[in-house]
N, C-alpha and C positions, 0 to 999 in steps of 0.2 A: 199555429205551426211555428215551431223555434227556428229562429235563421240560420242557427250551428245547422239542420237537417238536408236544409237546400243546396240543392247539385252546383259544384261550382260555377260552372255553364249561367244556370239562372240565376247563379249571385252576381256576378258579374254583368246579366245584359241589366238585373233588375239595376244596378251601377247605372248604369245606360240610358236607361228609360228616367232614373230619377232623375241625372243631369238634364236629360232634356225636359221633361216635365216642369223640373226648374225652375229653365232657363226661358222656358217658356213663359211660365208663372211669372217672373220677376220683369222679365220685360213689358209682358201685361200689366202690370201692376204698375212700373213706369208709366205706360200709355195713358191708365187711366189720371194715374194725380196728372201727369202733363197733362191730359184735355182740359182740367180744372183750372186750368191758370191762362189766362188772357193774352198775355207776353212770354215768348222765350220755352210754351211748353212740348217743341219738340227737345229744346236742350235738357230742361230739368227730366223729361223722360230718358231722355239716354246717358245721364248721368246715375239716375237714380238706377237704370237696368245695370250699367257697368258698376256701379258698387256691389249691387246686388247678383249680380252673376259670379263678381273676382269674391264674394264672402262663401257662397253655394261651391263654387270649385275649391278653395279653402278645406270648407266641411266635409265635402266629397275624398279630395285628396286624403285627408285625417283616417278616414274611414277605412280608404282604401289600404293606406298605408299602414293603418292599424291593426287589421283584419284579413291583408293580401301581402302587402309586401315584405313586412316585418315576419310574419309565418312565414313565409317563401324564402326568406334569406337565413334564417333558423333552419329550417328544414334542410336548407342547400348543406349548412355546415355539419348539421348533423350528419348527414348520410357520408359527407366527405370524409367527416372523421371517422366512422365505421368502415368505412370501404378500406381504409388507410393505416387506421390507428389499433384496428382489433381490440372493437369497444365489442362486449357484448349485453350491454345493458340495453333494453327496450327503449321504441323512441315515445313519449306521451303524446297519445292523440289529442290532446287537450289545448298543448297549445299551439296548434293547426287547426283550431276545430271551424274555423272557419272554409278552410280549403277543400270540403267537400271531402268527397274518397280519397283524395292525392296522400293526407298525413295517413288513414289506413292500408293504403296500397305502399306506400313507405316503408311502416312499418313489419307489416308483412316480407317484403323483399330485405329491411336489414335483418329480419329474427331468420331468414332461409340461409341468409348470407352466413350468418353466427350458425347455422347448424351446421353447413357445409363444410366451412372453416375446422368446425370441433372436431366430423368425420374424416376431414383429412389427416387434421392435427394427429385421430387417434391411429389412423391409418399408417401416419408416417414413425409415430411413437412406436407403433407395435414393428414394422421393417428395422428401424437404427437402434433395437433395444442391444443388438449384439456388439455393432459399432460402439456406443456409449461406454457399456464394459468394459471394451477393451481400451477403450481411449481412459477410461480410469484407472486402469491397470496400468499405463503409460507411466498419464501421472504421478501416479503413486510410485512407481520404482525413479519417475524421475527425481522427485521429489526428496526422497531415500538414499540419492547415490549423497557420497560423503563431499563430494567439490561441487563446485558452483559450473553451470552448465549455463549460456548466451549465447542464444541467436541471434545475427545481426544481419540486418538487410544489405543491398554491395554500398548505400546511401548510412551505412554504419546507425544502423536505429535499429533499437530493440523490441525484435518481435515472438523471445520466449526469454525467461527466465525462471532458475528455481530459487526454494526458499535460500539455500544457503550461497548462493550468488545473490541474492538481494542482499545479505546480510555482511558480505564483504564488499560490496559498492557502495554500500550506504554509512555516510559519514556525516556525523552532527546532524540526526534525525533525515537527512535530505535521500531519501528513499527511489529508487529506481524504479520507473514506468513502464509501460509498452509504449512506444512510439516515441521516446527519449532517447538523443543521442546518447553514445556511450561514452562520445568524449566528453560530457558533462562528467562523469564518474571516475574515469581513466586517461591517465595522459597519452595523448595518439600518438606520437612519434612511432614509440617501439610496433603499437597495433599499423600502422599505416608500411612500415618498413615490415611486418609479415605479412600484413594482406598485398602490397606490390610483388613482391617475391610468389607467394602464391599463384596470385593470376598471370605472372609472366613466365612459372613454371608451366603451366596450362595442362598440368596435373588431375586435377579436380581434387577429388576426397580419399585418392589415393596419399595425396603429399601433406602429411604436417608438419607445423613451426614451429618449435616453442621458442618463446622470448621469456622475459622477465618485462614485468610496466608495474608504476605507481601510481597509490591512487591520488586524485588530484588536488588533496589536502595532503600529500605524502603520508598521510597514519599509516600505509598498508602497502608492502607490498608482495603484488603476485608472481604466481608462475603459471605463465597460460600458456597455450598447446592449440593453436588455428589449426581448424582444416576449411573446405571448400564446402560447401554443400553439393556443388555439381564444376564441371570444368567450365571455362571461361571462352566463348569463342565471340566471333564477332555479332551476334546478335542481344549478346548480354555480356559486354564488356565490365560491368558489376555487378559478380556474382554474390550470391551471401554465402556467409561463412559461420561455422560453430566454432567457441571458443568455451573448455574448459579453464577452471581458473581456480588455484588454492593458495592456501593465505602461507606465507613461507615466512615473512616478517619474524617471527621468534625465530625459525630453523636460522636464519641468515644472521641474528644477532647471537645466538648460541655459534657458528661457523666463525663468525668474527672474535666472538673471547673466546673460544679454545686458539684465534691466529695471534691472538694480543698476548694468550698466556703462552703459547708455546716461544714467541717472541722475547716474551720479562725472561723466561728459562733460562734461553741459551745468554742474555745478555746478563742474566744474574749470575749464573755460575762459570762461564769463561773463563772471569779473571782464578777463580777457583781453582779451577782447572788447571789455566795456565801455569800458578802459580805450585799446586801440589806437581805437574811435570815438571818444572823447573829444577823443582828438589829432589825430583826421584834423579834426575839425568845428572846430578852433583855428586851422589849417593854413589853412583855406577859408576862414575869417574876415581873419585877418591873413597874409596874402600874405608878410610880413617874414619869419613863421615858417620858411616855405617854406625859405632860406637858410639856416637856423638850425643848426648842426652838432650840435648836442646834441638839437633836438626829433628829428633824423634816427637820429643814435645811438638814441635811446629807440627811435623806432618800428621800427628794426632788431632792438635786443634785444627787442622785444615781439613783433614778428613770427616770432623766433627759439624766445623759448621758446614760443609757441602752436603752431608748427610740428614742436618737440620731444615737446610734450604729447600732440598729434595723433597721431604717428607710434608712439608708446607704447599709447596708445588703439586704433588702428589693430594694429597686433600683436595688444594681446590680443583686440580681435575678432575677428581673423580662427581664431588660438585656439580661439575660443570655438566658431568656424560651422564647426572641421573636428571640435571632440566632438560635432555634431548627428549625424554617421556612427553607424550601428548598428553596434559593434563585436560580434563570433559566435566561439564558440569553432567551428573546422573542421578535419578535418586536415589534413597539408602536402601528402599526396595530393592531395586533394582541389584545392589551390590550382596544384599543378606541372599537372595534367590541364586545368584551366579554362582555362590558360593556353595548352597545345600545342592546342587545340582552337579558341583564336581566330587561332593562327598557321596555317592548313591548307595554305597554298605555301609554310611553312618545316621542313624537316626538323630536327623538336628535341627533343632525347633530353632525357626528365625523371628525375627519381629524387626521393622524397619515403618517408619513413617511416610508414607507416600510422598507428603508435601516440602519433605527437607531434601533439597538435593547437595551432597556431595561434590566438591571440586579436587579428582584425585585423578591421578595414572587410575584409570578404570581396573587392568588387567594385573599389573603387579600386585595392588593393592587385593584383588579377590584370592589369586596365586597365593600371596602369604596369607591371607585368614587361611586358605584351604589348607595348606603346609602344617600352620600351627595346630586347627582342631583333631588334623590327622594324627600330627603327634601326640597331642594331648591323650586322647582317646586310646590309642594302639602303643603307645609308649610309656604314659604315665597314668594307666588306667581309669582315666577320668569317666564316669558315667553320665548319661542324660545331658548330653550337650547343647549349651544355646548359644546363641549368637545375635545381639541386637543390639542396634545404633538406636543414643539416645541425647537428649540436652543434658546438659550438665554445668548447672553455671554456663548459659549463653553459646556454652561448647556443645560441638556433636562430641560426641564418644561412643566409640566403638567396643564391645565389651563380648572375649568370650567367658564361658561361664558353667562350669560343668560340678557335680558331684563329687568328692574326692579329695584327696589331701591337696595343700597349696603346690604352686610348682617353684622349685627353684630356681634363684637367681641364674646362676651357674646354667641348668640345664635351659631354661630360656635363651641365655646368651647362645650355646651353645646351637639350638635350633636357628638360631637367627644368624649364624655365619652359614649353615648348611644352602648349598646353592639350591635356587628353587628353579622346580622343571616348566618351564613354557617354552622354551624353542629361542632364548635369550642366554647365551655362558655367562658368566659372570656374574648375575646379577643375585645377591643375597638379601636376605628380608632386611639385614640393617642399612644395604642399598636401597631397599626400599621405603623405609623409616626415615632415613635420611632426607629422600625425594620429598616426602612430604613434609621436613621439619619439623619431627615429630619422634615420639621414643613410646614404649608399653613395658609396663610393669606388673609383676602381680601382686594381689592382695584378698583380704579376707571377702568376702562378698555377702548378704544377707541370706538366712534362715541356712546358715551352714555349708554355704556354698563358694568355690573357690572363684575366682574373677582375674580373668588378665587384660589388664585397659590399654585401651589405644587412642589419646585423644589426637583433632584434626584441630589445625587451626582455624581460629572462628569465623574467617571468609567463608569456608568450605560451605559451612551449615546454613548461607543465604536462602532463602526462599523464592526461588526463581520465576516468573510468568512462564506459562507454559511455552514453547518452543513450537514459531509461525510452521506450520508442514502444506506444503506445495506448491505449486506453479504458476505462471500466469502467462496464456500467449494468447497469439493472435498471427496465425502463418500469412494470412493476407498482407501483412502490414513488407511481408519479405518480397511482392512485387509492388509495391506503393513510391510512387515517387513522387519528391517533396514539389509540391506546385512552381513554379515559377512566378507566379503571383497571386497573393492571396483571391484578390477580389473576383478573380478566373476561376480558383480551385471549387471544386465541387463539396458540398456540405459532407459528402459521405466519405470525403477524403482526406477530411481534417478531424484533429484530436480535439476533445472540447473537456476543459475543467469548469465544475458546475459546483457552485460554490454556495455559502449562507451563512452571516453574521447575527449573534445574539449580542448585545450593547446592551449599555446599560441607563440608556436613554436616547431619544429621538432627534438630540440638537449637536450633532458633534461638534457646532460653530461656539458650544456654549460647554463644552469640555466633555460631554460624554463619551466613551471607549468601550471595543469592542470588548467584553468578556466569556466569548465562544465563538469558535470558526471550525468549519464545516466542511470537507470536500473532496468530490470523488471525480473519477476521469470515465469519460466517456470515447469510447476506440472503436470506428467501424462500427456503429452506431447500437454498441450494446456497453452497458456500464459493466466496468471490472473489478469485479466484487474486494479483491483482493488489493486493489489500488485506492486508499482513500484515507483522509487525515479529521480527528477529531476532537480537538486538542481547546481545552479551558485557555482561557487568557486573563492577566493577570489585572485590570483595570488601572488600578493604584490611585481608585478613585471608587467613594463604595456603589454601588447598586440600590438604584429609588427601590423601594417598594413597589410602586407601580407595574416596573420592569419584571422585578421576583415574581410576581405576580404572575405574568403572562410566559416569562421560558425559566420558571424555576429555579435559577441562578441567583447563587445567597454568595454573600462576600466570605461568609467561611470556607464554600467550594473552591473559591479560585485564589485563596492567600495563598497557597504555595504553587503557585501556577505561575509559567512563564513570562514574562511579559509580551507583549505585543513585538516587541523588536526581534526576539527568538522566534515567535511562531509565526511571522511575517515573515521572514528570512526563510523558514521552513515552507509554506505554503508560496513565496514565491519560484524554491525551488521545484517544488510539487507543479506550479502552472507552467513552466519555462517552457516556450514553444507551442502552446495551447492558445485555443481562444476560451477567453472566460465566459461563462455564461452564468445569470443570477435572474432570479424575479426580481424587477427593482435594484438592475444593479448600479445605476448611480449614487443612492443612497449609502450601498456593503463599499463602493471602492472610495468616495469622499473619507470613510473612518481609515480604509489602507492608507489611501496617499498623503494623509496628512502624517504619516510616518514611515514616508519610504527616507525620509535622510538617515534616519534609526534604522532602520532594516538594512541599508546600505543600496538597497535596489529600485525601480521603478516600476510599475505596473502598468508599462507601456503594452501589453496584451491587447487586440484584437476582443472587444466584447462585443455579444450578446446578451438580448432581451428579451425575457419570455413574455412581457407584458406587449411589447410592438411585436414577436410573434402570433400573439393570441388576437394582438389586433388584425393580422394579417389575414390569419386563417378564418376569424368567428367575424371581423366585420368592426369597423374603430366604436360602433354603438353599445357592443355587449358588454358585460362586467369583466373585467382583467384580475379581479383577485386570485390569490394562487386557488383557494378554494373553489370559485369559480367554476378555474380553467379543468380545473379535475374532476369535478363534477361533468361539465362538458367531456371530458375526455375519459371517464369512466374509471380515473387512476382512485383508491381510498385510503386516505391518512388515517391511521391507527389516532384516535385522539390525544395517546399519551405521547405521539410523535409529534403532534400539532405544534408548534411555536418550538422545536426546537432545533440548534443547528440542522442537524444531522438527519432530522426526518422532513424538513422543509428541501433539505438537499435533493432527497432522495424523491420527493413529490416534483420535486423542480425537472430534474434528470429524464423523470419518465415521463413529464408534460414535452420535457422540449425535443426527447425521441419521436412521440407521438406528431407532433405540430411539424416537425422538419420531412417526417415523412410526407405529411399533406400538401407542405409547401412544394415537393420535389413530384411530386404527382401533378400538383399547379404548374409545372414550369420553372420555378421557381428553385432550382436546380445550383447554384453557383454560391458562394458567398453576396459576393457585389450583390447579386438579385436581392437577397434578403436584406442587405442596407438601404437597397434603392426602395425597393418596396417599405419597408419600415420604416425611413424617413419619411414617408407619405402620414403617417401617424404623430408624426414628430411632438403635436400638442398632448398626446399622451405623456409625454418623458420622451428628456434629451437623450440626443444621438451622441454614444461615447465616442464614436468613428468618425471623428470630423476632419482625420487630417489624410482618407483614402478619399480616391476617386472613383466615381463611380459611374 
């Protein structure tokens, strides 16, 4: 009979029955050599039984502990983490196979647990499928609207933002979070002086503010419009507030040189002035003057150069009133389609490259193609009309192109002074030629066909990355208030950056550097997709082989890559206010802080350990690799992610959601708790948090 078979029950008394049997035996066995000996053989007998009993408990112990305890504290963790972690991997009766029915009646209760789970899960999927919808439908328009839209808690943190408020907060890579001040972003004066007004109006979302604020590298500034989310009374003295926000910075520099030019005007021409009434009021006096060949020369040249002056002035305002146009990056697609779509009685082939995008006045610019082909066609009989942007020598070029005799000079001009209709006076195609610094001429075209070019200057025709679309929140974070001390705060109430370093060697004591950094934010204990930094670093130092090896990083990847002092700068702004969290993170913050004087910052953050968490949770005896832990915790690394920043982050992130939930079902509920307890590991890996109490 195999011992795996035997009911726990009788594994354990057979335990019982052998110690004593034993102990039995050995004491016998004592008795006997001591009868043999002359002298002393009640000592040598109870010496020989006490060795031989302390070697029997020994082996007993081994057994027990091999076969009972060790399965039993395996088993403890496992089910903790199912219960907790929403494992739904099977538990191995194999290594409990000692523990009689316990590891199958286990396992039985976690695969019911995981069905129940799944029944609910689909349970609750099929009820919130209409919620979800519409909660996308949100999104998406908010995502869409054309200004930047922030929510901020009455504790001024941000707990919604869309894409195009991210993109005007964010200054030298340092990118706005959920649960990030926003005074990090924006100077608070102006915002503190709307939000006081605000809640002393006690309004609510009836009363808005707008101010003007900059951002706080001055590159940018806004014009933002507070309301209240709700009115202020005494049980929520800080309310949150929305704040729309658009970028005015050009409109205000365009306001300023039309005050500069209208300013040089009057100071240029006064004396002008003065000086042509001088002569007119001498003229009106003495009649004589009147015949005077020389007062007449004067007032001609005076009237010549103020005419001169004027006409100069008059240029560059007008200049000035065609940059008030919102120039947009678009693609050419986009601009050849806007345009066949205003010609709907003209059959006009377009062609336009998807991937060149355009830097123009979107709407004037389609307005005059539309103008031109209209005339073309219905005026100068042109047949079979195209229309397609193309390179041209490193240039985009805009080219219409039709059947027909060439068009003339003259009649080209002529169309181009013709005002064009969008709901704009004034404005003519060579106002709009102008806007773009730029001019169209005609010429022969190939296979007999006429062509009128419009080239754009060679900005225009950059090849843009696609453009980030949507939002990121988290309304919870709108009643969260900032701890009063960390070591009190509860784990589900702090923001956690979870982080991973690729190097280019294991000795940074011996000059190795990081050449890849990793990292994403975790809020209310789900990771935001949308918030994360993955960024080459530039060594200046090559990469063993060895290294290449294991996370793929060649020194050709990272030659034009930043250095360490930029992307440390970046990623410190990225942690600000967060606890860090890494596997092994004494090793990833040794390569930071030996270059926080370069960074200009400190990496005095609040860390966390998934390796003293894993000891927490699995026990200081079991393996702490991240592999390991995930294994344990059911998480699975894509192999191609394995060793590198970005997937080691993302294994890290969901180990250390899974393990905080187990820990806060332990008790185990607070920050302090998890250092107190974790120091208990300490021989694992040092405690970065040596200077809290706990």
């Amino acid at each position: 009979m195999k011992l795996d078979r035997l009911h726990l029950r009788l594994r354990i008394l057979l335990f019982f029955v052998l110690m004593t049997l034993g102990g039995l035996g050995v004491f016998g066995v004592g008795l006997w050599l001591g009868s043999q000996r002359e002298q002393d053989g009640f000592l040598f007998a109870e010496i020989i039984g006490g060795f031989g009993f302390l070697g029997l408990m020994t082996w007993i112990w081994y057994l027990f502990d091999e076969n009972l305890a060790k399965p039993m504290q395996w088993l403890a963790g496992a089910l903790t983490a199912r219960a907790h972690a929403d494992i739904e991997e099977e538990l191995d009766p194999k290594t409990a196979r000692y523990l009689g029915d316990l590891a199958p009646a286990a396992r039985e209760v976690t695969r019911h647990l995981a069905q129940t789970r799944n029944a609910l899960a689909e349970t609750v999927a099929q009820e919130t499928t209409r919620l979800i919808t519409e909660k996308q439908q949100l999104v998406a328009m908010a995502a869409d609207v054309p200004f930047g839209v922030v929510l901020c808690s009455g504790t001024h943190k941000i707990a919604f933002y869309n894409s195009v408020a991210a993109e005007m907060l964010d200054e030298d890579h340092h990118h706005p979070g959920l649960d990030h001040s926003l005074f990090d972003f924006l100077e608070p004066e102006p915002i503190l002086d709307a939000y006081n007004r605000l809640c002393a109006y006690g309004q609510g979302p009836d009363m808005v503010i707008p101010t003007l604020v900059t951002t706080v590298l001055g590159h940018r500034t806004l014009s933002a419009r507070m309301r209240l989310t709700h009115a202020a009374d005494e049980s929520d003295v800080t309310p949150s507030y929305v704040m729309s926000i658009d970028d005015v910075t050009h409109d205000l520099a365009v306001v300023g040189q039309s005050t500069t030019l209208l300013t040089r005007v009057f100071a240029d021409l006064r004396p002008h002035m003065a000086s042509l009434r001088t002569a007119i009021e001498f003229r009106k006096r003495d009649t004589a003057l009147a015949d005077d060949p020389d007062m007449t020369d004067g007032l001609i040249d005076g009237l010549e150069i103020m005419l001169n002056r004027i006409g100069t002035h008059f240029a560059e305002y007008d200049s000035s009133r065609g940059s008030l146009w919102p120039m947009e990056d678009v693609s050419a697609r986009q601009i050849v389609n806007a345009v066949k779509s205003r010609l709907d009685d003209t059959d006009l082939t377009v062609e336009g490259p998807d991937a060149t995008r355009l830097h123009v006045a979107a709407l004037p610019m389609i307005v005059l193609l539309a103008h031109l082909c209209d005339r073309i066609v219905k005026q100068h009989g042109g047949r079979v009309p195209s229309l397609i942007v193309a390179d041209e020598e490193d240039c985009p070029m805009i080219a219409l192109g039709w059947s027909g005799e060439p068009l003339p000079f003259d009649t080209m001009s002529h169309w181009l002074s013709e005002p064009l209709d969008f709901g704009v006076p004034g404005v003519s195609g060579h106002s709009v030629l102008r806007l773009h610094a730029t001019d169209c001429w005609p010429e022969f075209g190939r296979f007999g066909r006429s062509v009128l070019k419009i080239p754009l200057p060679q900005q225009s025709g950059r090849i843009l990355p696609a453009l980030q679309r949507g939002v990121e929140y988290d309304f919870d974070l709108m009643q969260k208030t900032p701890p009063a001390q960390l070591t009190k705060a509860r784990l589900s109430d702090l923001t956690f950056v979870v982080f991973d370093t690729e190097t280019t060697g294991l000795l940074p004591s011996q000059g190795d550097e990081i050449c890849q950094i990793a990292a994403l934010r975790v809020v209310n204990g789900r990771i935001v997709e949308g918030e994360q930094i993955n960024r080459l670093v530039n060594p200046e130092r090559p990469i063993s082989a060895r290294s290449t090896d294991v996370h793929g990083i060649t020194d050709e990847m990272v030659a034009n890559a930043p250095n360490i002092d930029v992307v440390g700068s970046q990623f410190h702004s990225f942690a600000r206010g967060s606890v860090l969290v890494a596997h092994n993170a004494p090793f990833d913050l040794e390569f930071l802080r030996r270059h926080e004087a370069g960074i200009g910052k400190a990496f005095t953050n609040p860390v966390l350990d998934t390796v003293l968490l894993s000891a927490i949770v699995f026990g200081q005896d079991a393996e702490h690799t991240l592999d390991a832990i995930c294994q344990r915790l059911g998480i699975v690394i894509p192999p191609e992610q394995r060793h590198t920043a970005m997937g080691d982050t993302i294994a890290t992130a969901h180990a250390f959601i899974k393990m905080t939930a187990i820990c806060e079902a332990r008790g185990i509920e607070t920050f302090g708790d998890v250092i107190a307890e974790g120091r208990k590991h300490k021989r694992l890996i040092p405690d970065l948090n040596t200077d809290l109490e706990v």
